[in-house]
N, C-alpha and C positions, 0 to 999 in steps of 0.2 A: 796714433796707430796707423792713419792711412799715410800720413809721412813715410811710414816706414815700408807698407805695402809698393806703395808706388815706384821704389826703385829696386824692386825683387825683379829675378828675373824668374820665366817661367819655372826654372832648372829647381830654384831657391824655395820658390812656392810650392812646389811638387814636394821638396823635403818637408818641409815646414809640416805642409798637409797630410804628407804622410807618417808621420812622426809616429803617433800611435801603434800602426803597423810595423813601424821597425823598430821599436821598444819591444816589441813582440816577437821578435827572430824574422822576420820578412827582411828580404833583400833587396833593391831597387833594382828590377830589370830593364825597365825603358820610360821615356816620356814621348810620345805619339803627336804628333802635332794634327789635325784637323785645319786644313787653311780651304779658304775660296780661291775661285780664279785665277786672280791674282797673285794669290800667294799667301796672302796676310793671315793670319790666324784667328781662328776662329773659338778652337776650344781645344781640349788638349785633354790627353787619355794618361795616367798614370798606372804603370803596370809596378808588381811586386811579388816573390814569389818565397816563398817558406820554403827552403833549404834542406829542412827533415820530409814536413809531413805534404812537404809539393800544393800545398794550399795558396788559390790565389787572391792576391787582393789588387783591382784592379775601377777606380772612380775619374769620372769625368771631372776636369779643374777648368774655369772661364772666370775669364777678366770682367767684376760685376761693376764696373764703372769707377771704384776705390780701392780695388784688390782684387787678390786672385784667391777663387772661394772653389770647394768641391762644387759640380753639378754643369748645366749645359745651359747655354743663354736659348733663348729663344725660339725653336725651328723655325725657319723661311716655309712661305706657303707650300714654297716648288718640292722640301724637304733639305734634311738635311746633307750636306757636302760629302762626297766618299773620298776614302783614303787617299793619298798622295795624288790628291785631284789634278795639281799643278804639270805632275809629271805624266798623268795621262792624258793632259790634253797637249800636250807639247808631244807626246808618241804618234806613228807613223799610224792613222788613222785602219790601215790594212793589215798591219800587226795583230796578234793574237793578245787578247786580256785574260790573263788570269784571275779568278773571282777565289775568295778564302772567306773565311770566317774566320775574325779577328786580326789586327792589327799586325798580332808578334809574328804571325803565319805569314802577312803580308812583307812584312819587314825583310824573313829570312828570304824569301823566293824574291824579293827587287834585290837583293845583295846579288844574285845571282843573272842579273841583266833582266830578266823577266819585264813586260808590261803586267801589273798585279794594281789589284783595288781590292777595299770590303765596303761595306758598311756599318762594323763594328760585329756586335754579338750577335747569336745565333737569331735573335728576339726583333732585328733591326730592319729587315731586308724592305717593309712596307715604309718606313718613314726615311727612307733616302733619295736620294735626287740621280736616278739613275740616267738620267737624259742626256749625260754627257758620251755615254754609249750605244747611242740611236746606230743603228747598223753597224754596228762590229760584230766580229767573230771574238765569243764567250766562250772561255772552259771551267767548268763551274768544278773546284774541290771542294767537297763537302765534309765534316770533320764525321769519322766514322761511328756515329749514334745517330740515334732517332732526329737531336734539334737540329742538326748539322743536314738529316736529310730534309726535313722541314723549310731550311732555311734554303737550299739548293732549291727545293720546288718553287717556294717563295720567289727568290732571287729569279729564275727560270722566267716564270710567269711572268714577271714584269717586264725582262728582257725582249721575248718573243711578240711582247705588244709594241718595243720600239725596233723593230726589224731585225734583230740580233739574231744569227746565226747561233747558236745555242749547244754545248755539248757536258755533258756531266763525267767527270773522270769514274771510273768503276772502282769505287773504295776497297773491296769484297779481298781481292786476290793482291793487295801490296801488304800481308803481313801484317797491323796495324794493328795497336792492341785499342782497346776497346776507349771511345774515343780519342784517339790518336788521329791526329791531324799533319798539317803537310810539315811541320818542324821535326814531328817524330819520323817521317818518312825521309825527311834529308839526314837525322842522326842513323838512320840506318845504312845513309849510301853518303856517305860523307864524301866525295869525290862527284857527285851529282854535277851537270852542268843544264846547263835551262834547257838544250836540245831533250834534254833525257825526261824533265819532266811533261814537256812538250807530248813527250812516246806514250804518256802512259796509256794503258786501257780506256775508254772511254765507254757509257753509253748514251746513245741519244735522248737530250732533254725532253722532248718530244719531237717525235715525227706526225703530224697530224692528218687524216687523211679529212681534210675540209671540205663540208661546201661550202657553195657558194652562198655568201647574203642575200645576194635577190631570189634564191629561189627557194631559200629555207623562210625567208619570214615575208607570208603575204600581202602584210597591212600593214600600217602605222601603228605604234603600239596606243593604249588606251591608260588613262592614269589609275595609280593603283588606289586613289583617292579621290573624291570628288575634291578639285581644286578649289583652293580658296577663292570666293570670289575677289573682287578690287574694293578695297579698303573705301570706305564713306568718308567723306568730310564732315570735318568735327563743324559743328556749329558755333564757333565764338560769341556772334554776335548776340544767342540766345542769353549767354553771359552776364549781358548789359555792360554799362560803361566801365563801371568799379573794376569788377572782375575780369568782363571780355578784355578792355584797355591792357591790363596787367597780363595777360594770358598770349595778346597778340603780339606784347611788346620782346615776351620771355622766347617764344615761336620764330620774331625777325629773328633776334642778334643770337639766342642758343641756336635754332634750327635745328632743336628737335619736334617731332613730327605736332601736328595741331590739337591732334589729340591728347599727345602727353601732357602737353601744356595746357587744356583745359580739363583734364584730371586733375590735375597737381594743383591746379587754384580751384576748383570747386571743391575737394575734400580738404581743403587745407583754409576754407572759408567753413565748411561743413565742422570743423575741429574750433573754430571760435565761436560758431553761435550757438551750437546745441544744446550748451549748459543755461540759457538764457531763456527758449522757446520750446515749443511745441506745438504740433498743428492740430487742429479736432475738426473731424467733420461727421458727422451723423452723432455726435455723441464718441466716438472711437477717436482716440488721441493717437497721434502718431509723434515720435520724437525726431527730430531732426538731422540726426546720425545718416550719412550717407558711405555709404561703402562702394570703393572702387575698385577692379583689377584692372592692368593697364599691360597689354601683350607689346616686347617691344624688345628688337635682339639687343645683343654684346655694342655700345657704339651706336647706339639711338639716343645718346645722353639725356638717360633719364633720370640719372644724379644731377645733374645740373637744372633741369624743370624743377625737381624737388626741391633745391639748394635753394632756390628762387623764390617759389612759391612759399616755401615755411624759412625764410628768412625773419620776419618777424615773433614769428612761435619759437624759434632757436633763440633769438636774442631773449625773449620772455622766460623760456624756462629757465636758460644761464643765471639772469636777475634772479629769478626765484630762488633758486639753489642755494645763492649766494646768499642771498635775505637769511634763507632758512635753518644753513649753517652756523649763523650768527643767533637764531633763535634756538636752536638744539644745544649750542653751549649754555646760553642763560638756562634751558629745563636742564639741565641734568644735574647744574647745579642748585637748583630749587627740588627737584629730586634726591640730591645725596644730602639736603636738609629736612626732607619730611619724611626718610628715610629713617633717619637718626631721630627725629622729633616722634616717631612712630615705636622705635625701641623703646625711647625712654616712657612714652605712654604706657605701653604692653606691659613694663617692668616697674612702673611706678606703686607706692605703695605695694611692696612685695608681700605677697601671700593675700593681697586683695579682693576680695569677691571678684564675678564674669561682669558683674555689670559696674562695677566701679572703673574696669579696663572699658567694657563699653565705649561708659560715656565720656571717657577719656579720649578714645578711639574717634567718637562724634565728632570732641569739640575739634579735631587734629582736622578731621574733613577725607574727601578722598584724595588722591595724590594727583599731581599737577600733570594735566592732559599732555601729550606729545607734542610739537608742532607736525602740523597735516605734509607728508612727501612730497615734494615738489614739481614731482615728474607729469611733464607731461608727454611729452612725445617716446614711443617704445617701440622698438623696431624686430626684436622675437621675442615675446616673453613666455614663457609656461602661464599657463591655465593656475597653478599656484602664484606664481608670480604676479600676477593681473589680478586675482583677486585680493593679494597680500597690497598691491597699488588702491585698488579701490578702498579696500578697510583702512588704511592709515593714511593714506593720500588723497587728491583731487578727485571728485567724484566723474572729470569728465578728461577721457583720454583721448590719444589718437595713436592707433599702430601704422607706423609709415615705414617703409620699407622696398627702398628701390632696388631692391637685390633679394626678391622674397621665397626664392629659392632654401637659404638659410632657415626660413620659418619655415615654410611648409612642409620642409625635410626634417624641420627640429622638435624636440620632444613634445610640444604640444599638437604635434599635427603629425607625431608615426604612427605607425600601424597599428598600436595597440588603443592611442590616445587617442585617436582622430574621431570615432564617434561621438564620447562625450563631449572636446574642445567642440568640436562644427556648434554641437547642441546648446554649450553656454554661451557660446557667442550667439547663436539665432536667439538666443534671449532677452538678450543685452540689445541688441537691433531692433527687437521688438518693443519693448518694451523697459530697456534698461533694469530688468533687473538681473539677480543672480543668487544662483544656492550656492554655499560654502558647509558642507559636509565632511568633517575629519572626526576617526575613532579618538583622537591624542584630547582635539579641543572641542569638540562638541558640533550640532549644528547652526548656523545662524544662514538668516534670509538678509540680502541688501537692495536695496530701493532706490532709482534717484540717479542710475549710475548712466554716463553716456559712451560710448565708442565711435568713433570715426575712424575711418581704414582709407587706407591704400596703397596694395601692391602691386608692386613693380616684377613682373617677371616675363624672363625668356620664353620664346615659341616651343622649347623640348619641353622646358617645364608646366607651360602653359599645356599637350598634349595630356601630360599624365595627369595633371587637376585637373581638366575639363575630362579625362575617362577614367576620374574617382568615381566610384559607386555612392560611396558615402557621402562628399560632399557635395554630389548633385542630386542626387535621390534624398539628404535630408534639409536639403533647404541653404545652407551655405552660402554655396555660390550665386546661387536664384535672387540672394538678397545684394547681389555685387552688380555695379553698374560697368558692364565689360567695355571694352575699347584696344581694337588691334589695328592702331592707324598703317596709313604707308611708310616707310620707310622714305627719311629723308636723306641716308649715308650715298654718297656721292655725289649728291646737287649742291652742298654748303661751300661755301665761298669766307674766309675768316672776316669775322665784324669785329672791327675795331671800335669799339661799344664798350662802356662801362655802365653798369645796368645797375651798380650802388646807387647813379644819383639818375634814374630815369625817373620824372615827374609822374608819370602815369604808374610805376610801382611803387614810387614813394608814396601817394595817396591810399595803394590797396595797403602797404604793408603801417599806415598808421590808422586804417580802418583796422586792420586784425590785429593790432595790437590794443588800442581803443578798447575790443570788446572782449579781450583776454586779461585786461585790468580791469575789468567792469566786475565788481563782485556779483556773481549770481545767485536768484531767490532760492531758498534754502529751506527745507520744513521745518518749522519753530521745534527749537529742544536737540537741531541735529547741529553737525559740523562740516557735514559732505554728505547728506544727503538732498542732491538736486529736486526744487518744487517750480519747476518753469513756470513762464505764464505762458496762456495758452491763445493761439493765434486764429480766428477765425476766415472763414472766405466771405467775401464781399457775393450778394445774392447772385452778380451776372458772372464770376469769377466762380461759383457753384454751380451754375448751369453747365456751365462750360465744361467743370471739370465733370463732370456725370457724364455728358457726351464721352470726353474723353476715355472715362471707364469703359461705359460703353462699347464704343468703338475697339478698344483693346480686348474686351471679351469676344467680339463676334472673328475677328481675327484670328484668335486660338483655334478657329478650325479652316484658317488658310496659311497664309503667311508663318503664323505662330504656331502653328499644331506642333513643331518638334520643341517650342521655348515654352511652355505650358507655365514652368514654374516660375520663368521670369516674368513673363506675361500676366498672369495671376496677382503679381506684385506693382503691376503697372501703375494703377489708382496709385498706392503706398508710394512710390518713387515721386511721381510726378506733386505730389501733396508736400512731401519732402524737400523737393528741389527746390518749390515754391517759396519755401519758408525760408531755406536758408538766403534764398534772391531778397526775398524780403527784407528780411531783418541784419542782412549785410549793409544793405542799400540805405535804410533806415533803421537804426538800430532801438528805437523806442515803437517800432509798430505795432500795434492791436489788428490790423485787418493786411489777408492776402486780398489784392486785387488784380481782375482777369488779365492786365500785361503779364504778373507773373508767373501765374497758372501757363498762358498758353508759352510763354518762354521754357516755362518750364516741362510742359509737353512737349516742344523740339525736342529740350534736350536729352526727354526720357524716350522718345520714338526713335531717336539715334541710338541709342544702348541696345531698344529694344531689336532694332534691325541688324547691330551688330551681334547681338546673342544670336539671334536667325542665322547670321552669315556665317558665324565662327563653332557654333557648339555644333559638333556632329561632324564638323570639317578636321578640327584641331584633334579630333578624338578617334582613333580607329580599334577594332578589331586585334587580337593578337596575330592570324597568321598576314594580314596586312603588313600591320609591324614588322614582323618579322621576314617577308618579302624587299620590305624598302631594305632592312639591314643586309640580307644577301645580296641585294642588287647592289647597293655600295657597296659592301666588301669586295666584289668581284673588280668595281669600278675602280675602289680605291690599291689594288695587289692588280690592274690592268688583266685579270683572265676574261678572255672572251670565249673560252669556251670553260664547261665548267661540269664537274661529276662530280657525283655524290657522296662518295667515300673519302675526296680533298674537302667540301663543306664540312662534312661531319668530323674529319679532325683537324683542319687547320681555319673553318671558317668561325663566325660571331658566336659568341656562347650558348643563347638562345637558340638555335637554331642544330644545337650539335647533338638533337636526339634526329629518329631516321620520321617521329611521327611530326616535329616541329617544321623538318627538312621537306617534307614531300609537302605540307600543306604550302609553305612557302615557295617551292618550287610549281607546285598546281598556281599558287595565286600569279605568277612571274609568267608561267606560261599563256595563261587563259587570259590576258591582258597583251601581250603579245611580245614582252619585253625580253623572253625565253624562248627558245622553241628547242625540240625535240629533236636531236640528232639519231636519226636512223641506221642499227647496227653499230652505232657506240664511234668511236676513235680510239686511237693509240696515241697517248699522252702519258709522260714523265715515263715511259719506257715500259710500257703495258698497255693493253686493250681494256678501256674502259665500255663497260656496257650500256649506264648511264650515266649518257652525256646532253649538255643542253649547249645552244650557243647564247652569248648574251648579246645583246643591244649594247652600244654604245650611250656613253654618257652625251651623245650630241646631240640622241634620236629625240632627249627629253623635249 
């Protein structure tokens, strides 16, 4: 098939693609080319038009590396390329631009000598690359409806930010039937020549009566956020060799950030021990299950720390599966024989007494157990799902998930579920176990069970979990060891490194493989329900750690007074952390001693100091929110000056009531990144009363 693609020409593709449409009575009217600079092409616009009922069909076609498919490759940061770009930058830079909406409009007015551009549909005018226009004289037509005039203001607005002389033709008085645009205006003057459309009525885009910046904004502006502070260093070393070695080695040659990398191998050591240990100190057991969230943008490669880190639990599950595929054929056939050896019991001696089927029943036995699921690693699963792994599967899992967006957006963590999910997982954390409660099969309790987490998610998503109600207020997140390192995107340099045969991750990943073959203690009479042994503190390794609680309690009324509920969990963490140092490092140990306790206090007083640094920073306010989004919007469509009746129908959704609009504009103003234009201006061809001017995106 892509033999055949490859020698289409756009012309060909364009049929091909449109094929359905003209099976349909559509008629081919044009193919649009979109090129850069150069010339070369970039995407290409398919136009078609129904004959009777004037209906358009009308999709973007781009060459996807093996063909030419409906839809648009990629926009450029700068935006996307306008119409016959080629030809406008090769025009007499003093010359008049004609601006349209839509292609075919632009087509007929260039037939006619015109300099003309769009940006395509009415929808378009913010994601184009209008900067090839920096000071020219603009005459903006606008198709005569409402999106047409939308799209003129739009268009306008961004113009007037690159020095563009600006005018809007007066749609009103040429006759026009109702959106009728500049094609239906040359069918009406079919003898038209460019000087004529040149003539027509115009009004002014805006005439603005401006002050001036220095005098309208007194100060510097102020952030609309307490700023994040500078990102902590991960502490490796606390690690130890095993671990920190593998951690600093995945850090050189990936170069994602230190943190990520020592996420990714302590919960990905936290997913091999747990099912083996547990810690006890006063009498109170804690299990080993450590939970991470890990803040880190688009391009932090945090697939690849992962890929890394759980390289040996990927090759281990694989085997399993494999084993266990091979076990599930032999039960089903020992199945569809006591199946059958079960009928003929039931049915034997017919007309038989209850207890002659009985003990017939007896001697047959019960039917042959399932082989236990093999899964270990899950990356969204439903609250059904996870406890369907636990009852017929491994008692000890790990939800990994470097793109955890998906989950926490997904049915175990929406709006309706999100209470109960936080609550069985705080369970499971706690304590490993879990209720299974259905009207269909009744109730049962499970025992024994472990979780290891850690997710990977972006700074937007990270915002709206850190300002859940729910999973901060019950406990959730409080039990997650956070980490929003620095970003390391644009210091990496390519390592020509192959990290399959690095000595120092070869040793971690035949330790966690080691202790994920190691069968783990079981309560007698079960098959998956975990009976760790249980790990003590050595006395001076006690002491210690008492201080350490200590110390984290008196804190909560400095330092920690807004991290209460991760602070609270301090003890729990740092006992935890311990264990898994331990018995990674030595996999038959009976005692923590104080190397690992206080190791393992680093590396819980870094979490805890990042909880400090990030919770209440990542998390704001709605009309804050809703300030940063007007302030982009304005930033992103270039208006610098801005009234309230343009936010309210052409600005961010949120914002397009007049109670969401003023608290957002009150927050813009009283931070100084707004001010208050006195007696309004005259903008888009009327006197605006309120008017604000904005800050520039430099002032940041």
């Amino acid at each position: 098939m892509n033999a055949v693609l490859k020698v289409e020409t756009p012309k060909q593709a364009a049929a091909r693609l449109a094929a359905g449409a003209l099976r349909d009575g559509y008629k081919a009217q044009a193919l649009h080319v979109y090129a850069d600079a150069s010339g070369d092409p970039v995407y290409w616009r398919i136009r078609c038009k129904h004959p009777d009922t004037g209906g358009k069909w009308v999709r973007p076609m781009y060459w996807n590396g093996t063909g030419y498919a409906i839809g648009e490759p990629p926009a450029p940061a700068e935006g996307k390329p306008l119409y016959l770009l080629p030809e406008l930058l090769a025009a007499d830079p003093a010359v008049t631009v004609v601006i349209v909406e839509g292609e075919w409009c632009a087509e007929h007015l260039h037939k006619l000598g015109l300099v003309v551009t769009t940006s395509g549909s009415a929808a378009s005018a913010s994601g184009a690359d209008w900067t090839p226009l920096r000071g020219c004289h603009c005459v903006l037509w606008p198709d005569h409806d409402a999106p047409g005039s939308k799209y003129a203001d739009e268009a306008a607005a961004i113009l007037r930010a690159l020095d563009c002389t600006v005018e809007v033709i007066d749609v009103e008085p040429l006759g026009l039937p109702d959106k009728g645009d500049a094609v239906n205006w040359l069918a009406l003057h079919p003898d038209a020549m460019a000087a004529d459309v040149l003539a027509l009525p115009r009004l002014a885009a805006c005439v603005v009566a401006e002050p001036s910046a220095p005098s309208i904004f007194a100060s510097a502006p102020e952030p609309l956020r307490r700023p994040l502070s500078p990102a902590l260093e991960y502490p490796l070393d606390a690690l130890g060799s095993l671990l920190g070695d593998a951690a600093k080695r995945i850090h050189a040659v990936v170069q994602a950030p230190a943190g990520l990398c020592g996420q990714s191998i302590l919960a990905a050591a936290s997913l091999a021990v747990q099912s083996h240990a547990d810690v006890s100190i006063s009498g109170s057991v804690e299990p080993l299950s450590l939970w991470h969230v890990s803040i880190g943008a688009s391009g932090e490669r945090k697939s690849a720390a992962d890929h890394w880190a759980l390289r040996a639990h990927v090759e281990f599950e694989r085997e399993q599966a494999e084993a266990w595929r091979l076990v599930l054929a032999a039960h089903e056939i020992d199945m569809s024989a006591w199946k059958a050896a079960e009928r003929i019991a039931s049915q034997s001696k017919k007309g038989g007494c209850a207890e002659t089927i009985r003990t017939a029943l007896h001697e047959l036995g019960a039917p042959p157990e399932a082989p236990l699921l093999p899964w270990l690693l899950l990356s969204e699963p439903t609250m059904e799902g996870l406890h369907k792994a636990y009852q017929y599967g491994r008692p000890s899992i790990g939800l990994f998930n470097d793109d955890a967006g998906d989950f926490l957006g997904g049915h175990a963590m929406n709006k309706d579920n999100r209470t109960k999910s936080a609550a069985s997982f705080s369970k499971l954390w706690d304590n490993g176990r879990f209720d299974r409660v259905r009207a269909g099969d009744g109730a049962a309790k499970y025992h024994g069970r472990r979780l290891a987490l850690h997710l990977m998610v972006q700074p937007i998503i990270a915002e709206s979990v850190l300002s859940d109600d729910v999973l901060t207020g019950q406990g959730f997140l409080a039990r997650c060891l956070l980490a929003w390192p620095a970003s390391t995107i644009g210091t990496r340099e390519y390592q020509d490194v192959d990290l399959s045969h690095d000595p120092n991750l070869a040793r971690y990943w035949l330790r966690m493989r080691d202790l994920l073959a190691t069968a783990p203690p079981l309560r007698e009479g079960t098959r998956n329900e975990l009976q760790p042994r249980v790990l003590t503190l050595a006395p001076d390794a006690m002491t210690y750690w008492v201080d350490v609680k200590n110390a984290i309690e008196q804190t909560m009324l400095g330092d920690y007074a807004g991290i209460h509920a991760w602070a609270s969990k301090g003890g729990s963490q740092v006992a935890r952390i311990a264990g898994v140092l331990t018995v990674t490092e030595n996999p038959d140990a009976g005692v923590i001693h104080r190397d690992a306790i206080e190791r393992a206090t680093t590396l819980c007083m870094h979490h805890l100091d990042e909880a400090a640094r990030i919770v209440g920073t990542a998390s704001a306010p709605a009309p804050i929110k809703h300030a940063e989004l007007l302030r982009a919007w304005c930033w992103e469509t270039r208006r610098t000056l801005l009234y309230s009746s343009d936010a309210l129908r052409n600005g961010p959704n949120p914002i397009r009531t007049v109670t969401a609009f003023n608290a957002a504009a009150d927050q813009l103003e009283s931070t100084g990144w707004a001010a208050w234009v006195e007696g309004g201006a005259e903008l888009d061809g009327k006197h605006r009363a309120r008017v604000w001017r904005i800050r520039s995106e430099s002032d940041q």
